[in-house]
TISE-344528 format. One record per residue: residue number from 0; residue in one letter; x, y, z of N, C-alpha, C in turn. Coordinates in steps of 0.1 Angstrom, whole numbers, plus 2048, in hexadecimal, padded with zeros to 3 digits. Layout:
+-----+------+------+------+------+-------+-------+-------+------+------+------+
!  nr ! rest ! n.xx ! n.yy ! n.zz ! ca.xx ! ca.yy ! ca.zz ! c.xx ! c.yy ! c.zz !
+-----+------+------+------+------+-------+-------+-------+------+------+------+
! NUM !    A !    X !    Y !    Z !     X !     Y !     Z !    X !    Y !    Z !
...
+-----+------+------+------+------+-------+-------+-------+------+------+------+
***
This chain:
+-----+------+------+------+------+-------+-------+-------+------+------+------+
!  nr ! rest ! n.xx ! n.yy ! n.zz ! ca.xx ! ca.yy ! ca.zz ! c.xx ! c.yy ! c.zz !
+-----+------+------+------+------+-------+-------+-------+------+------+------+
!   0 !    X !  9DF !  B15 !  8D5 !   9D4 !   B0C !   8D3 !  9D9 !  B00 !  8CB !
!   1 !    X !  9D8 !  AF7 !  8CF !   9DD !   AE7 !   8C9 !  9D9 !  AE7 !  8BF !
!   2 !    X !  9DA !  ADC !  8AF !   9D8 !   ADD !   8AA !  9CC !  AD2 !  8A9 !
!   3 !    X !  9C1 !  AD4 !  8A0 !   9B4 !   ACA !   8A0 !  9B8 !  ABA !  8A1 !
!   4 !    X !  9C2 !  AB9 !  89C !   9C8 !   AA8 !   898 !  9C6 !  AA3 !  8A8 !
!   5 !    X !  9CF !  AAB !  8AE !   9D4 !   AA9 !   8BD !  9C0 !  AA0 !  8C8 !
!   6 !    X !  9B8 !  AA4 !  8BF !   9AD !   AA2 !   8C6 !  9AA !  A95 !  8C6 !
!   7 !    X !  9B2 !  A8C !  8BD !   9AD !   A83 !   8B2 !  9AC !  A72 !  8BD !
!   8 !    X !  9B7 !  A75 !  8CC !   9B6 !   A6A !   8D1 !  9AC !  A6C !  8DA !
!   9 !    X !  9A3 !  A75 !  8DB !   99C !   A79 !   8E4 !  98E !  A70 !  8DD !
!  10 !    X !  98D !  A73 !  8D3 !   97C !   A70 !   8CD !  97B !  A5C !  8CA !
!  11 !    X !  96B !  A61 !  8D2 !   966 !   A53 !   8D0 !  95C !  A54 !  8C0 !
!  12 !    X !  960 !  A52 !  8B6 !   959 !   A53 !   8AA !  94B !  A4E !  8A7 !
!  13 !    X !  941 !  A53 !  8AB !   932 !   A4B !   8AB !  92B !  A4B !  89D !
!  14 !    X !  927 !  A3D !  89F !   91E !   A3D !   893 !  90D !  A36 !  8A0 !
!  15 !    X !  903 !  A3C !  89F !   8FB !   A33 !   8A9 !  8EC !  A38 !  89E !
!  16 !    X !  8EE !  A3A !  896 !   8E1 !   A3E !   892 !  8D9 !  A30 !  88D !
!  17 !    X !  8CE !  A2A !  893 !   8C9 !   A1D !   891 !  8CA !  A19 !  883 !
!  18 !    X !  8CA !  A24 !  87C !   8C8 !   A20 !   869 !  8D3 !  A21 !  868 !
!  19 !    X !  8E1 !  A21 !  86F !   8EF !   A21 !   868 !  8F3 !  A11 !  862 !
!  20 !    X !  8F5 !  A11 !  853 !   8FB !   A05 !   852 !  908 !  9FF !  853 !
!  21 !    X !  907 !  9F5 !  849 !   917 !   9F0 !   84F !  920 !  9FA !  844 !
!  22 !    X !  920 !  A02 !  839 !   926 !   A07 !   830 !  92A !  A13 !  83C !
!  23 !    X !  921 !  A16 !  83E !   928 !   A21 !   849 !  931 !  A1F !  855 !
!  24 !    X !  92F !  A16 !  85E !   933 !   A0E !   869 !  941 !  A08 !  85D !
!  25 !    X !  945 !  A00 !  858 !   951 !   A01 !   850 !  958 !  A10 !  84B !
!  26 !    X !  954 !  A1C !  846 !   958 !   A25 !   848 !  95A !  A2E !  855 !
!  27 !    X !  954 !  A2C !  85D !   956 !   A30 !   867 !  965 !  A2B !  871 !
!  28 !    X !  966 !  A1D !  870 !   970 !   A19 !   874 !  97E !  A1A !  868 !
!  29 !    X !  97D !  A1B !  85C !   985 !   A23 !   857 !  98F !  A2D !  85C !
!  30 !    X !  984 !  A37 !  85B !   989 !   A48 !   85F !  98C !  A46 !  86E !
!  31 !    X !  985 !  A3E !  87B !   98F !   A3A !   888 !  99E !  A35 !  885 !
!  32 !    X !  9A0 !  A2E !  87A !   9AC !   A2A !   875 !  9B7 !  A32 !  871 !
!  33 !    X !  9AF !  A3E !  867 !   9B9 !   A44 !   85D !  9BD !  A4F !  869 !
!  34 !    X !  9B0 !  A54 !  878 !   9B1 !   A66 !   878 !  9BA !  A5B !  889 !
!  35 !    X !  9B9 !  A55 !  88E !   9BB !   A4D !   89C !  9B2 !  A55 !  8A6 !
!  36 !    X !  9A9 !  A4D !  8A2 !   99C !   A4D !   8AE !  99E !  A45 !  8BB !
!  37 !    X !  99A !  A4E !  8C5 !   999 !   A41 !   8D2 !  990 !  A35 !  8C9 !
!  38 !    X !  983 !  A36 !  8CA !   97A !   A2A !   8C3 !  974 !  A2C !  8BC !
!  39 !    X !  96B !  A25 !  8B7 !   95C !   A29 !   8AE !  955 !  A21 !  8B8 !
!  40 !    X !  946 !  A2A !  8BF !   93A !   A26 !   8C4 !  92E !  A21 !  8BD !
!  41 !    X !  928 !  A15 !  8C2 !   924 !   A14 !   8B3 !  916 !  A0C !  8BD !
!  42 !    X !  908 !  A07 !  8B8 !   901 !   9FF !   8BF !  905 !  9F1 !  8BC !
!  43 !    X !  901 !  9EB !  8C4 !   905 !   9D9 !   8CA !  906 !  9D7 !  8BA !
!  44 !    X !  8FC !  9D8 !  8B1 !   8FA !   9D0 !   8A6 !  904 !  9D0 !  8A2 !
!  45 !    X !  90D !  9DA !  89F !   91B !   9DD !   896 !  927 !  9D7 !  89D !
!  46 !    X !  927 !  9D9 !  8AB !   931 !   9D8 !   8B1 !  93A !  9C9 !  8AB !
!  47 !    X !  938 !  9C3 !  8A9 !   93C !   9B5 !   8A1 !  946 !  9BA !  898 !
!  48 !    X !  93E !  9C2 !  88D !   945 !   9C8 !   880 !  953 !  9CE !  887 !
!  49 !    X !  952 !  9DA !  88D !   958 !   9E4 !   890 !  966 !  9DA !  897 !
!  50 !    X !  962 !  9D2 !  8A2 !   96F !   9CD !   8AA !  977 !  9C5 !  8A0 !
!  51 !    X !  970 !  9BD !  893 !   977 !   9BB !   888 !  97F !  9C1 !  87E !
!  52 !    X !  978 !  9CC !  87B !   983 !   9D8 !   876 !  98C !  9E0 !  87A !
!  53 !    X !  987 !  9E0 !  88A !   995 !   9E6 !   893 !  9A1 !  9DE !  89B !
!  54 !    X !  99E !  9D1 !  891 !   9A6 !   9C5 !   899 !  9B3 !  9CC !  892 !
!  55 !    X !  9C0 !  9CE !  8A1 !   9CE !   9D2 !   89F !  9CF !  9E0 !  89E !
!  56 !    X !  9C4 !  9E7 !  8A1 !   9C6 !   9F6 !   8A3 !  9C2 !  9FC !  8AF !
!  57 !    X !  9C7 !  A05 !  8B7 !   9C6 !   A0B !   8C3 !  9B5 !  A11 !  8C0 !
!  58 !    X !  9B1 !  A13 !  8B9 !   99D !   A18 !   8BD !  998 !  A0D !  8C0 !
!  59 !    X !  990 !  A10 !  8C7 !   98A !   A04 !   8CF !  97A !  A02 !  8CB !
!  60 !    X !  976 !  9F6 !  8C9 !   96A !   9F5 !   8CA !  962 !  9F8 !  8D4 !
!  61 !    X !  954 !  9FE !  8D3 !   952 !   A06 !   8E0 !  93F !  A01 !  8DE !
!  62 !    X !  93A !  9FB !  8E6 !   92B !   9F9 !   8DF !  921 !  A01 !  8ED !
!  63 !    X !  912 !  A05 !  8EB !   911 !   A0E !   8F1 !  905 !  A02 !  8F8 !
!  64 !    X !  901 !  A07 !  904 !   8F9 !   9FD !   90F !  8ED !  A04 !  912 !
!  65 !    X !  8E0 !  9F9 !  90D !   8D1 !   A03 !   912 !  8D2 !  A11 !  909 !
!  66 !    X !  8D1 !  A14 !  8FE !   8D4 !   A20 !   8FB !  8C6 !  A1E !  8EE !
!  67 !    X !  8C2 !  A28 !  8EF !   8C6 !   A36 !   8FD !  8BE !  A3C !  908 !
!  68 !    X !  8B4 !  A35 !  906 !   8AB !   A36 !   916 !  8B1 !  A2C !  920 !
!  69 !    X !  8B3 !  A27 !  926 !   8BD !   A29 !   932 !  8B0 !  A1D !  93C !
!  70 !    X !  8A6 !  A16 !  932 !   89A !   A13 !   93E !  89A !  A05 !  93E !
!  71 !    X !  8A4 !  9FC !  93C !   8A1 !   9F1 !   93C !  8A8 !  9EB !  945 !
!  72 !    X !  8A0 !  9DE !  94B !   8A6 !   9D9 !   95C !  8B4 !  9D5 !  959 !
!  73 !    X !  8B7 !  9D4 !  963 !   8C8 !   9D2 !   969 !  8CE !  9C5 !  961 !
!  74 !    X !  8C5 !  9BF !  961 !   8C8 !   9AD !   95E !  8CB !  9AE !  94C !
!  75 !    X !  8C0 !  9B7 !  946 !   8C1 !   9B8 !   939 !  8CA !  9C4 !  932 !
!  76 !    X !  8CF !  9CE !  93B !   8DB !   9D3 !   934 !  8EB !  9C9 !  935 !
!  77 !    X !  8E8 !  9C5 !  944 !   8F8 !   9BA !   946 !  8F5 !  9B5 !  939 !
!  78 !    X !  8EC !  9AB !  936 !   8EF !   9A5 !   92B !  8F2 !  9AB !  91A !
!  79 !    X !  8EC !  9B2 !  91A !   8EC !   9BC !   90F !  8FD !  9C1 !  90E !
!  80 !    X !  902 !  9C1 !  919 !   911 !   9C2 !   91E !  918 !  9BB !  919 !
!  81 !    X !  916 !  9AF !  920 !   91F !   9A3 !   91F !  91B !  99E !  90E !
!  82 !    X !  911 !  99E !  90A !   90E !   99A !   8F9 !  91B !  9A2 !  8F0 !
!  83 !    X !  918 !  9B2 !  8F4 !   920 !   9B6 !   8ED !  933 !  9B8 !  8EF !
!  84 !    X !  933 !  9B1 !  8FB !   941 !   9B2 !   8FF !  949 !  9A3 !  8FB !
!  85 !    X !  93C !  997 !  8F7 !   93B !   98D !   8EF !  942 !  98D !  8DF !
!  86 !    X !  93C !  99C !  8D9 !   93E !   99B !   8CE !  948 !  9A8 !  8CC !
!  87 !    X !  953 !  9A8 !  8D2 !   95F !   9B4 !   8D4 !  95A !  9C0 !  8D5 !
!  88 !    X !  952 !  9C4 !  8E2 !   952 !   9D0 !   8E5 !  963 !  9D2 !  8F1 !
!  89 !    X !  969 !  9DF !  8F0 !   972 !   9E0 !   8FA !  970 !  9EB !  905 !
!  90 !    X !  962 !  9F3 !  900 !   961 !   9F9 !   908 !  951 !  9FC !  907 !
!  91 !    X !  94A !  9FF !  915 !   93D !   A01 !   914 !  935 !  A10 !  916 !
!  92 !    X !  92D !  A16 !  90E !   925 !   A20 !   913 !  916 !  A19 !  917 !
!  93 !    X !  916 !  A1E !  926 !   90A !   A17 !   92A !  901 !  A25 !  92B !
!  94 !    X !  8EE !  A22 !  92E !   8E6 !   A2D !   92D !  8E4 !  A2D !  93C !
!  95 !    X !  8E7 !  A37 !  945 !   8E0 !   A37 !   954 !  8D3 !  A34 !  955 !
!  96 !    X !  8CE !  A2F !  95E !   8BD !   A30 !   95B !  8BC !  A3C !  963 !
!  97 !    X !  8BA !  A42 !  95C !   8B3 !   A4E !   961 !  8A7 !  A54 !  966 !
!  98 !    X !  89D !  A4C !  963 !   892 !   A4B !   96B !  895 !  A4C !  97C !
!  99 !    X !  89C !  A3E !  97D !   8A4 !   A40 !   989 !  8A7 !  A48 !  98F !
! 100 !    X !  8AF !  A4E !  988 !   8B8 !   A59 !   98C !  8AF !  A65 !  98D !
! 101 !    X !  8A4 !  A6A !  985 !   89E !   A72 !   987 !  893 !  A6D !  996 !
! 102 !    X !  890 !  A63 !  999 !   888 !   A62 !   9A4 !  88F !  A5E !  9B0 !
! 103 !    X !  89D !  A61 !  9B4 !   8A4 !   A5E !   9BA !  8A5 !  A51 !  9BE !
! 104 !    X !  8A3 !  A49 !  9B7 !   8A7 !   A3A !   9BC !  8B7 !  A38 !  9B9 !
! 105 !    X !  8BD !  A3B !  9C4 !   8CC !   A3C !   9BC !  8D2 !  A2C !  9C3 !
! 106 !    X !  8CE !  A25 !  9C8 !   8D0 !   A18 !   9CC !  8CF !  A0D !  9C1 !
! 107 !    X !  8C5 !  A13 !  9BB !   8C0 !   A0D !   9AC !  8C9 !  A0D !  99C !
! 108 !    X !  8CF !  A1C !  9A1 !   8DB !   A24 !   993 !  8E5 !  A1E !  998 !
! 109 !    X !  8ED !  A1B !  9A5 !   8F5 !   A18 !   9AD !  8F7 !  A08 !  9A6 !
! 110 !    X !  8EF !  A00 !  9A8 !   8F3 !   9F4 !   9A8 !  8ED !  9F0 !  995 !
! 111 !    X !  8E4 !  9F9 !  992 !   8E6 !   9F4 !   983 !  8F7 !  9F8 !  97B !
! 112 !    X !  8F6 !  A06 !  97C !   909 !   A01 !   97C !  90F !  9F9 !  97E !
! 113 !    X !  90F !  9FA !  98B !   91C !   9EF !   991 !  91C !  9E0 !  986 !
! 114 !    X !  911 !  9DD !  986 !   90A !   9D1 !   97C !  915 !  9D1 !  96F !
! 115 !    X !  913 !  9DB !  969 !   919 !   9D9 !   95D !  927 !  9DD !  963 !
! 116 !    X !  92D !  9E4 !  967 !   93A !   9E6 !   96A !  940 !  9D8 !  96B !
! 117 !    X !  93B !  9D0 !  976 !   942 !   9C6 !   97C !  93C !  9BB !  970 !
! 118 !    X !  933 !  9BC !  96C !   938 !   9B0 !   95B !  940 !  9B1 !  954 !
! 119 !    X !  941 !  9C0 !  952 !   949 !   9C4 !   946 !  95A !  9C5 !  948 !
! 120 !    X !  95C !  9C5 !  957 !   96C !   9C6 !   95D !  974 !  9BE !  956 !
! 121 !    X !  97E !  9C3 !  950 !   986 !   9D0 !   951 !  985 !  9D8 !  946 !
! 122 !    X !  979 !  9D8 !  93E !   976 !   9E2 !   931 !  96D !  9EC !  93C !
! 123 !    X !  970 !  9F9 !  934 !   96E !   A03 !   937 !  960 !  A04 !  938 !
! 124 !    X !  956 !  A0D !  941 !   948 !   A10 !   93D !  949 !  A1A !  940 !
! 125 !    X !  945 !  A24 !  936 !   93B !   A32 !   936 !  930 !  A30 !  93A !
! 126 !    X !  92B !  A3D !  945 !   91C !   A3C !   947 !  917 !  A49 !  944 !
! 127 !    X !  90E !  A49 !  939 !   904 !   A54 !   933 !  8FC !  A57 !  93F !
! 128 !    X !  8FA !  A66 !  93F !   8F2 !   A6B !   94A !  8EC !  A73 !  943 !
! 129 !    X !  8EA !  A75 !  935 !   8E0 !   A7E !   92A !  8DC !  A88 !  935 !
! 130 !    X !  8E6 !  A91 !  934 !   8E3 !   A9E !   93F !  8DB !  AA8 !  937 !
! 131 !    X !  8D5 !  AAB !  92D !   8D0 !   AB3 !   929 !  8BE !  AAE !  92E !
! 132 !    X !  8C2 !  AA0 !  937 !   8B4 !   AA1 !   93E !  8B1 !  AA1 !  94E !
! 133 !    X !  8BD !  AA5 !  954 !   8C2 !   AA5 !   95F !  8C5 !  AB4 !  968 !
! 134 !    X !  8C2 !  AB8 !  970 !   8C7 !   AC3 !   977 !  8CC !  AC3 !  97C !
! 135 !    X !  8D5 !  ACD !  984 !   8E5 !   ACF !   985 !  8EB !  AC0 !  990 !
! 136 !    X !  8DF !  AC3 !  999 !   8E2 !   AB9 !   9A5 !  8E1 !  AAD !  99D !
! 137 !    X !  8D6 !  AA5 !  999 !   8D4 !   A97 !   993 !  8E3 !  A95 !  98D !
! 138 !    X !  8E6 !  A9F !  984 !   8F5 !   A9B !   97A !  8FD !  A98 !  986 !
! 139 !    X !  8FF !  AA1 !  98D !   90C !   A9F !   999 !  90B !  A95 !  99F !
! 140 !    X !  900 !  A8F !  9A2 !   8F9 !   A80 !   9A8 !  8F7 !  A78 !  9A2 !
! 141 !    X !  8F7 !  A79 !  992 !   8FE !   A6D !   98B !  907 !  A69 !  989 !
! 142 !    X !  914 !  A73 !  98B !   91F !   A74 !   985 !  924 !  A6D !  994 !
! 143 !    X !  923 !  A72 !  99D !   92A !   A6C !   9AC !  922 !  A5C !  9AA !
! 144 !    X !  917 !  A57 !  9AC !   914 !   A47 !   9A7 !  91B !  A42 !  9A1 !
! 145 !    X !  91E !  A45 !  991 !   928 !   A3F !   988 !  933 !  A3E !  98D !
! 146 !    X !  93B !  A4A !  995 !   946 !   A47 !   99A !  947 !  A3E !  9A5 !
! 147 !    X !  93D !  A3B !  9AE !   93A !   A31 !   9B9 !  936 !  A27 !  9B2 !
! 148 !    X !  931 !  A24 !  9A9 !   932 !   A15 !   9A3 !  93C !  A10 !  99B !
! 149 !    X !  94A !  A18 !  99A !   956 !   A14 !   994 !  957 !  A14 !  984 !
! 150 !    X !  94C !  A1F !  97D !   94F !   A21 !   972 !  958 !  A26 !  96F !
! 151 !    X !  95D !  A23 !  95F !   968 !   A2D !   95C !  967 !  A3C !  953 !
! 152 !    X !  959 !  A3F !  953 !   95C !   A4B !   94D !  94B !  A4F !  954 !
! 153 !    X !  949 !  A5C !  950 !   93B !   A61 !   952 !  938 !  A6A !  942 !
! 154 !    X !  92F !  A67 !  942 !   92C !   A6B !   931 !  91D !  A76 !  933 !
! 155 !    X !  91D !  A81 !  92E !   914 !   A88 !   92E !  908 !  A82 !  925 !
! 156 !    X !  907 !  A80 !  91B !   8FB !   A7E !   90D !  8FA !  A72 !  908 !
! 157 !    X !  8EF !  A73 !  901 !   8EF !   A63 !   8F7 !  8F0 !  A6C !  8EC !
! 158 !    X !  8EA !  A79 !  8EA !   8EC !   A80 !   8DA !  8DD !  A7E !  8D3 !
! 159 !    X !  8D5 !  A74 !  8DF !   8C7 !   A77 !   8DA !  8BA !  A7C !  8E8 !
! 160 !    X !  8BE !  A80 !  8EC !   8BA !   A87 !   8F7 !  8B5 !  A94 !  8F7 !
! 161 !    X !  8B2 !  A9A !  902 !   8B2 !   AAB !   8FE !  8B9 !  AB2 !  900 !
! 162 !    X !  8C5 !  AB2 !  8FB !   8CD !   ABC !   8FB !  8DE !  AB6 !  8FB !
! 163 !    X !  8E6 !  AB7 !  8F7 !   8F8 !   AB2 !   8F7 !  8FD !  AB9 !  906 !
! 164 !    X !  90A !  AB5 !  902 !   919 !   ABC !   908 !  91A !  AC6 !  909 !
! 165 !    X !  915 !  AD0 !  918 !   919 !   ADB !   91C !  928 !  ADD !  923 !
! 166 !    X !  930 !  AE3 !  91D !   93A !   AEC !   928 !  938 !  AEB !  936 !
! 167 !    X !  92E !  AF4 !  937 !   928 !   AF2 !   948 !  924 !  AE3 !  94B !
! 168 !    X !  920 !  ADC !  942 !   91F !   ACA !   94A !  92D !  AC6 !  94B !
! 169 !    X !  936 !  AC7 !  942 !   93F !   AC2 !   942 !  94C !  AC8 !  950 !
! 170 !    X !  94B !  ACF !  952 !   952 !   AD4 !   95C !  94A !  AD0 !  96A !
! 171 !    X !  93B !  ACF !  967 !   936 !   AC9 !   978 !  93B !  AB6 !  977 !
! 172 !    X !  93C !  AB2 !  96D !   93D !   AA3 !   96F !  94A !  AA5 !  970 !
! 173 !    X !  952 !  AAC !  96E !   961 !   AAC !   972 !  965 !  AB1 !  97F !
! 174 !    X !  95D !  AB9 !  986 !   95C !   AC1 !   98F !  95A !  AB2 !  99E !
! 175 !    X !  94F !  AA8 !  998 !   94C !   AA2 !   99E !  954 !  A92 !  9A2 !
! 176 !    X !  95A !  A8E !  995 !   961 !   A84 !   995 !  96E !  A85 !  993 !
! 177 !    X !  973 !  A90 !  999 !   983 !   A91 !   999 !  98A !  A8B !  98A !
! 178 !    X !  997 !  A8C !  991 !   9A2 !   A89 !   986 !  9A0 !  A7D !  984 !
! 179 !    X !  99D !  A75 !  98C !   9A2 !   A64 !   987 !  996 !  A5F !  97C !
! 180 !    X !  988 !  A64 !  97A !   97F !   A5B !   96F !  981 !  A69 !  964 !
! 181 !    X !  979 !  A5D !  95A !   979 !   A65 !   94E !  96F !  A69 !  94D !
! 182 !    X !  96B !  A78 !  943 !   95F !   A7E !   940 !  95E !  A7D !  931 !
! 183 !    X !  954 !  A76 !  92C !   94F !   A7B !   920 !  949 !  A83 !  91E !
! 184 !    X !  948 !  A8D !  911 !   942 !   A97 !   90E !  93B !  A92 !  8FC !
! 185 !    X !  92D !  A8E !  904 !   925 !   A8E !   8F3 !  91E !  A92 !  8F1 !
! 186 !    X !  919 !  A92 !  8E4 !   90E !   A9A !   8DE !  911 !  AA3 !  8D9 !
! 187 !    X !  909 !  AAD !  8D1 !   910 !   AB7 !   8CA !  91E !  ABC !  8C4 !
! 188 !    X !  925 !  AB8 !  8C7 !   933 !   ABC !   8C5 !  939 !  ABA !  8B5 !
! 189 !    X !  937 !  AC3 !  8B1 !   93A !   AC5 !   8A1 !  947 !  AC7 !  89A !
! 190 !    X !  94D !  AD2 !  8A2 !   958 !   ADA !   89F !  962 !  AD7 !  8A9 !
! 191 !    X !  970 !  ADB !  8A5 !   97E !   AD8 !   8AC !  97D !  AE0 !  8B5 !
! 192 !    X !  977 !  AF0 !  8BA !   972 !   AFA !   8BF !  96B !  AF3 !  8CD !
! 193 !    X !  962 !  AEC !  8C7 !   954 !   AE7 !   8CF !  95F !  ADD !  8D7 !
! 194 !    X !  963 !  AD5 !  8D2 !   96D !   AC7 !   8D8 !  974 !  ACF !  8E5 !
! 195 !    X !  97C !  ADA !  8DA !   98E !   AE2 !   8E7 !  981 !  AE4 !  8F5 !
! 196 !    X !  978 !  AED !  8F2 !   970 !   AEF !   8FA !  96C !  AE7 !  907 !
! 197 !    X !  968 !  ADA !  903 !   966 !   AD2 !   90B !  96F !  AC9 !  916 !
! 198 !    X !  97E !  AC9 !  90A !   989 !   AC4 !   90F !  990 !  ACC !  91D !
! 199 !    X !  990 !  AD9 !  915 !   98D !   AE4 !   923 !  988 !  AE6 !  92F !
! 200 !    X !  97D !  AE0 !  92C !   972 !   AE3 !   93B !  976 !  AD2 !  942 !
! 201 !    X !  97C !  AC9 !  93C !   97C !   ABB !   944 !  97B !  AAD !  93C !
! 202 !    X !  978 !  AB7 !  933 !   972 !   AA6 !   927 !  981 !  A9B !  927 !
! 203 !    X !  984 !  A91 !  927 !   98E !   A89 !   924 !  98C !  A7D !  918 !
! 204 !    X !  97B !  A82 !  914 !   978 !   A7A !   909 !  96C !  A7F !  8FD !
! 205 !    X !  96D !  A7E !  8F1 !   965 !   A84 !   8EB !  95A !  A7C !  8E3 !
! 206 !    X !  951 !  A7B !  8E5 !   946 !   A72 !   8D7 !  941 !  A7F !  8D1 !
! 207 !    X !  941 !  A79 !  8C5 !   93E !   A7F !   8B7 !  93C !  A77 !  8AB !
! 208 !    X !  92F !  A78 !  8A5 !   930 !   A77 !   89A !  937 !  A7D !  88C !
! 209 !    X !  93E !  A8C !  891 !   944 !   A95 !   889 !  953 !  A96 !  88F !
! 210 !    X !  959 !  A87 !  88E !   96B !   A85 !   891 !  96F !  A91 !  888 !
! 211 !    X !  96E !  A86 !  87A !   975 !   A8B !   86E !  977 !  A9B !  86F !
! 212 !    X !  96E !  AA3 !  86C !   96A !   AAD !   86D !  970 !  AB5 !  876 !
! 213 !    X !  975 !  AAD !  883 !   97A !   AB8 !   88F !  987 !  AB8 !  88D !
! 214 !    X !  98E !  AAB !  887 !   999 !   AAD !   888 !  9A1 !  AAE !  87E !
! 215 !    X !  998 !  AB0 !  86E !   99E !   AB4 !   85E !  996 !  AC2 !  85F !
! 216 !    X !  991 !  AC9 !  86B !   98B !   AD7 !   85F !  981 !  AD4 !  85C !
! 217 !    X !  97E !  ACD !  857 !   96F !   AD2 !   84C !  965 !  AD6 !  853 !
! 218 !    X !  95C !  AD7 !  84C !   953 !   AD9 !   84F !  948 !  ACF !  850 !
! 219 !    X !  93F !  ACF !  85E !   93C !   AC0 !   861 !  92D !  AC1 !  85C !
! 220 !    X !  929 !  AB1 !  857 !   921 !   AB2 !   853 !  912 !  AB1 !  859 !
! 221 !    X !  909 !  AA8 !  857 !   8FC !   AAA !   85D !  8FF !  AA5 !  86B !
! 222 !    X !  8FC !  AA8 !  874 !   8FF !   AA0 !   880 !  8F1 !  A91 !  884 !
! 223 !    X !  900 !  A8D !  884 !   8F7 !   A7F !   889 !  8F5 !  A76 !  89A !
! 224 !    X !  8FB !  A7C !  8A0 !   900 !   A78 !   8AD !  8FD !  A87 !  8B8 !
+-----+------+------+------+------+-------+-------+-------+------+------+------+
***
């Protein structure tokens, strides 16, 4: 079994709680510094802060799109996009609309992607498919969209949803988008345990508000993400 550290280029370090200030969001990009985080995820508002404090280090600034209900037209997440790719985002989590997706309008999920994808080129976009409100087929039908609209990862959770990162989701969205895209695995994920777990079933990326925690041991605190 690898050791917890080893986890440490995997995690996107989230701070998204609307009441998070800047004392945290500076701490937060800290410990991406000290533990080597892929990024800190953070909402538009911060994203400014964070691409400042991560200026000359490998974590990336990461700001999250439409989050976390997923319902806002096409025209107003691009921009919400490009605002925050304005103010050093380098990589995007966007929210699927899911509405959509739950009423099969997939022509609609299809080209609202593509939308932000193709503004945001050549920075990455994750697309949240908050599977804890999705059944087996819808997930698998999100996760093939994202990959037909040229995303670069497919992301399970926002972390405010019903329900995180199952094993079993994480291996169908890997099941479905092959080797070449990436899968996030968020929400819940507390422990180094919970992380290997997911790394196992397909994960290639982790959000957590409990980095620190996964990859020093401790014991994690309240969950925030």
């Amino acid at each position: 079994m690898p050791d917890p550290i080893d986890l440490a280029p995997l995690i996107d370090h989230t701070l998204l709680r609307p009441e998070a200030t800047t004392a945290e969001v500076e701490q937060a990009c800290e410990e991406a510094r000290r533990y080597g985080f892929a990024g800190v995820c953070v909402r538009p508002a911060h994203v400014a802060l964070v691409a400042r404090l991560l200026a000359g280090c490998p974590a990336r600034a990461i700001a999250v799109v439409d989050f976390p209900r997923g319902s806002a037209q096409t025209a107003a997440k691009v921009d919400e996009a490009r605002a925050a790719i304005a103010s050093g985002a380098q990589e995007l989590d966007m929210v699927v609309n899911l509405g959509a997706l739950q009423r099969r309008d997939y022509a609609l999920v299809l080209g609202d992607i593509q939308a932000v994808v193709e503004m945001a080129r050549p920075r990455p976009v994750k697309v949240i498919l908050e599977t804890g409100a999705l059944g087996r087929e819808e997930k698998a039908i999100g996760a093939a969209l994202a990959k037909a609209a040229g995303a670069a990862f497919v992301k399970t959770s926002t972390g405010f949803g019903p329900g995180g990162a199952t094993v079993g989701d994480v291996a169908l969205l890997r099941q479905v988008v092959g080797p070449e895209m990436g899968v996030k695995a968020s929400g819940g994920i507390r422990t180094a345990a919970d992380a290997r777990r997911m790394v196992e079933a397909g994960a290639s990326r982790i959000g957590t508000s409990s980095g620190v925690a996964i990859v020093s041991g401790d014991k994690p605190g309240p969950a925030q993400y």
